[in-house]
C-alpha positions as CSV (number, residue, x, y, z in Angstrom):
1,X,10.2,-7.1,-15.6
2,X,6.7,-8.7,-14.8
3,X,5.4,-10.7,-18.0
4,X,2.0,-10.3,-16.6
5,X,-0.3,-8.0,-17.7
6,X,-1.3,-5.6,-14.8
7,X,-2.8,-2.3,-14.9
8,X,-1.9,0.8,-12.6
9,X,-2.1,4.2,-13.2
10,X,1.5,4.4,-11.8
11,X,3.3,2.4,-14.0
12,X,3.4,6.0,-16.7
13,X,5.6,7.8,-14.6
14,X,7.6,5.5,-12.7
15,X,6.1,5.8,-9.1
16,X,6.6,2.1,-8.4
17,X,10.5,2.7,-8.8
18,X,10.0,5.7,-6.1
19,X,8.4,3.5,-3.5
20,X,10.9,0.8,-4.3
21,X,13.5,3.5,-3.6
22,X,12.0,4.7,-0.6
23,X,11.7,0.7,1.0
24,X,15.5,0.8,0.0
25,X,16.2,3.8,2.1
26,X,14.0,3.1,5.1
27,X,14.0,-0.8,5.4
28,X,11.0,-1.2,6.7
29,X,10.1,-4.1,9.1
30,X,6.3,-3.3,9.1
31,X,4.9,-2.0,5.7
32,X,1.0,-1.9,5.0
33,X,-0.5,-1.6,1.9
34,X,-4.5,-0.7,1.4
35,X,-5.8,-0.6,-2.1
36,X,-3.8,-3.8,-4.5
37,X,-5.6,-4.0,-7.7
38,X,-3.7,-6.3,-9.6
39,X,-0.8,-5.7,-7.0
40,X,1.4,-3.6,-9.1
41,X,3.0,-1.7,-6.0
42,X,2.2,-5.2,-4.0
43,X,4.5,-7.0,-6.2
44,X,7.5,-4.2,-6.5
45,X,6.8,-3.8,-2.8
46,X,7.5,-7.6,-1.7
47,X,10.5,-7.7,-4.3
48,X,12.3,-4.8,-3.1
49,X,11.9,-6.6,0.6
50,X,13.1,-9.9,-0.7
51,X,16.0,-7.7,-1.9
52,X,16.9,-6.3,2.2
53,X,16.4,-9.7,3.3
54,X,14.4,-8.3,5.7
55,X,10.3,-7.1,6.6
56,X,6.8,-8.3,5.6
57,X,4.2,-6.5,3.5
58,X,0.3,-6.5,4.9
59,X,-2.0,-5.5,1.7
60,X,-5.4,-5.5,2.2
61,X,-7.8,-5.1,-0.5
62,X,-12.2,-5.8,-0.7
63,X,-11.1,-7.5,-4.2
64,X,-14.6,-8.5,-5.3
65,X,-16.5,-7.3,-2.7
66,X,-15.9,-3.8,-4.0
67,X,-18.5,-2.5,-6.7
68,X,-16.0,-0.5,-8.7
69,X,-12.9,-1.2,-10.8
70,X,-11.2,-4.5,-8.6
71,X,-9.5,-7.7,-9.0
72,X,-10.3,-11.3,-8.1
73,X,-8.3,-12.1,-5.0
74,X,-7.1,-15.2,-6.2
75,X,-5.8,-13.5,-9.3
76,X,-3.3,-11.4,-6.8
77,X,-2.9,-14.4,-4.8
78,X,-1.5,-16.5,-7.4
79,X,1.0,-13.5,-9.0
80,X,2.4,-13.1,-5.4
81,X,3.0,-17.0,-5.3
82,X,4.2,-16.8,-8.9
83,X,6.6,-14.2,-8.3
84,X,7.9,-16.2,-5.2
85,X,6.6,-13.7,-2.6
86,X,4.9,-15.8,-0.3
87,X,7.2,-15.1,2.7
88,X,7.2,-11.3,2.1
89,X,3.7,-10.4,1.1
90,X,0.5,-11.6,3.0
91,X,-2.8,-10.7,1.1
92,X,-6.0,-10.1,3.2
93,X,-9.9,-9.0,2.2
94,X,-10.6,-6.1,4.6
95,X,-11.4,-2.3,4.3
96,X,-8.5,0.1,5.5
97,X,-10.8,1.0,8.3
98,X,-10.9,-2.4,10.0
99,X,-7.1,-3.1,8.8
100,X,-5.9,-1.0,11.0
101,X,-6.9,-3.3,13.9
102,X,-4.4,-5.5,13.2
103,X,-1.6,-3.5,14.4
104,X,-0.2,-2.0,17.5
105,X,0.5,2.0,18.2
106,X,4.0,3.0,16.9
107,X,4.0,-0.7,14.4
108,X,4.0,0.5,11.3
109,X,6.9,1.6,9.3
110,X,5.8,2.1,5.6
111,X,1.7,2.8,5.1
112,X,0.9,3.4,1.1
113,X,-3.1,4.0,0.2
114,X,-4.3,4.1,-2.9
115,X,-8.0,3.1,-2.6
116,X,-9.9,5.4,-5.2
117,X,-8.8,8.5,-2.3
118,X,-10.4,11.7,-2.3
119,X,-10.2,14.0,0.8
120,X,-12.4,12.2,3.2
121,X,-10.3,8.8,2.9
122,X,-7.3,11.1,3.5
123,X,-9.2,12.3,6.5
124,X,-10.4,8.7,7.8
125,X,-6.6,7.4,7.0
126,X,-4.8,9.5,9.3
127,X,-7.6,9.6,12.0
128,X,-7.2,5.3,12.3
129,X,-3.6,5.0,11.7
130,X,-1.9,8.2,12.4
131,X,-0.9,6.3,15.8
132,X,0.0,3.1,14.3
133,X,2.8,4.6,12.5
134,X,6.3,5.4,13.7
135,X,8.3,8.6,13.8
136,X,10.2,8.3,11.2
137,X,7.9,6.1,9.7
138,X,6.4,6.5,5.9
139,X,2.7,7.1,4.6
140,X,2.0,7.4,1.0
141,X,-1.5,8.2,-0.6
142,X,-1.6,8.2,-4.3
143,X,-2.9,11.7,-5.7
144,X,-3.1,14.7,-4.2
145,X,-2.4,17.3,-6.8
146,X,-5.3,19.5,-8.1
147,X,-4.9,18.0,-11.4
148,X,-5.7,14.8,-9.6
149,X,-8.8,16.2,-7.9
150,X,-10.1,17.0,-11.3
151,X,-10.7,13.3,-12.8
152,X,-14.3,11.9,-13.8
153,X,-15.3,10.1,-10.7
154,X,-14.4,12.6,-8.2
155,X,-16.7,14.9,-9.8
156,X,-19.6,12.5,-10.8
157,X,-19.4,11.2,-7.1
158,X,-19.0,14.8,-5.7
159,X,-16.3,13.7,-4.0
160,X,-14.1,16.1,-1.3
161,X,-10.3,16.7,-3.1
162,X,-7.6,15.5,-1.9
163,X,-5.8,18.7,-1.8
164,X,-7.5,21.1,0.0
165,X,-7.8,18.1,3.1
166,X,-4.0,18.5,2.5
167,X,-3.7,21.7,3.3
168,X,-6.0,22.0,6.1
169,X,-5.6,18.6,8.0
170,X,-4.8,18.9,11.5
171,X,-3.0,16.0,12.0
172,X,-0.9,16.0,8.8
173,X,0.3,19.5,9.3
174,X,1.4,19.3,13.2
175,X,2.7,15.7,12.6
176,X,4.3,15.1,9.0
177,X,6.5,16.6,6.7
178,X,5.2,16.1,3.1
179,X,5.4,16.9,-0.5
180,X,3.3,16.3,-3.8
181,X,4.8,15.1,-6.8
182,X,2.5,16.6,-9.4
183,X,2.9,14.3,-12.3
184,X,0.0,12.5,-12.7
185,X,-1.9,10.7,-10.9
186,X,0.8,12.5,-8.7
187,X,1.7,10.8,-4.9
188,X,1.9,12.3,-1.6
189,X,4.5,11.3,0.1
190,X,4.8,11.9,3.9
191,X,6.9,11.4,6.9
192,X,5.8,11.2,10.4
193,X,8.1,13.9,12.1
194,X,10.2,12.5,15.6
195,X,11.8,14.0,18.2
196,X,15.5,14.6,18.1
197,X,16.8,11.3,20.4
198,X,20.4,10.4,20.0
199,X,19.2,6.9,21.3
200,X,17.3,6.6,18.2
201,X,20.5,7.9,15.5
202,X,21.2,4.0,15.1
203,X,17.9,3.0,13.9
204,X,18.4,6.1,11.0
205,X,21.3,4.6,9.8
206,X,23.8,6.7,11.6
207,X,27.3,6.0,11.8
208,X,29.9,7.0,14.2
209,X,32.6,6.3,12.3
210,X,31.3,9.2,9.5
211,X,30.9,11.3,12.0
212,X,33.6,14.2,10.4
213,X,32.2,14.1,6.9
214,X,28.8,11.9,6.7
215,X,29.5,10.2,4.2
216,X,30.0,6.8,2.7
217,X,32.2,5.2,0.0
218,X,31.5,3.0,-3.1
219,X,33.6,1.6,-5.8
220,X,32.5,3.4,-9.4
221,X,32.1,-0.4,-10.8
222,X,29.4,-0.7,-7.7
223,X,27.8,2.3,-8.1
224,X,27.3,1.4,-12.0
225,X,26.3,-1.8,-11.5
């Protein structure tokens, strides 16, 4: 439990738990983060990492720079070092435009965006770091339901919704397979398709040994632990 107080519209509906999950399924090596706030999804993020022994998290956030809702970055800075995350979260002040600079074609493993999106940040996101990110590889934007589309400041601002750039983006519908969960402020989860490469089967977790039935065993004290 964090005994800080921290505001996220995630925390309602559980969607920190999902990304946990989904770090616990991929371990990720690489995982990027645009958008912290008070580092909600940073935090659970760099925990579930410090669980697999194993990856870094990049977040990048304008923290007072931006006009809007934001936190100080040495408010994050000092839950990450409070939390003991240090060696698996490293905090940076940049946009997600210029972020994406700091990493190689094909270096990314885990991409989530949650930086007050609407369709055109959609748009830019996949435009700069569509080739940054592996096959296999994860990309999570927070909203994308209609519902979503419908909130206060996307229709003060007049901005383009999230899921009609969804539906109609090039990129994401020739490269990804994705789904949004609709429960508000909803997620969309995608994953960058990859070509079918035996060499690759190890990286995915595959197992010769389960070849027959593909599956593995636990103990039923283990598996209620």
């Amino acid at each position: 439990m964090l005994e800080f107080q921290i505001q996220s519209s995630y925390i309602k509906n559980n969607y920190g738990k999902l990304i946990q999950s989904i770090i616990g399924v991929i371990k990720p090596e690489t995982c990027v983060e645009v958008g912290v706030l008070d580092g909600y999804s940073t935090v659970l993020i760099g925990l579930a990492l410090k669980t697999l022994e194993r990856g870094h998290l990049y977040a990048y956030d304008l923290f007072e720079e931006y006009e809007y809702n934001h936190q100080k970055y040495h408010e994050v800075l000092s839950r990450i070092k409070r939390l003991d995350l240090t060696n698996e979260v490293t905090l940076k002040k940049m946009d997600v435009i210029k972020a994406g600079n700091d990493f190689g074609i094909s270096s990314v493993d885990f991409l989530h965006v949650d930086i007050s999106n609407c369709g055109n940040i959609v748009h830019d996101v996949l435009e700069v770091w569509n080739e940054k990110i592996k096959p296999g590889g994860i990309l999570i934007f927070e909203g994308g339901s209609p519902l979503r589309d419908e909130i206060s400041w996307m229709k003060k601002y007049n901005k383009n919704k999230i899921f009609k750039e969804l539906k109609r983006n090039k990129i994401l519908n020739s490269q990804y397979t994705f789904v949004v969960i609709h429960q508000f402020p909803s997620m969309t989860v995608c994953s960058k398709n990859m070509e079918f490469d035996p060499r690759k089967w190890i990286d995915l977790g595959y197992d010769k040994t389960e070849k027959e039935n593909g599956s593995s065993k636990i103990s039923e004290d283990d598996l209620f632990k």
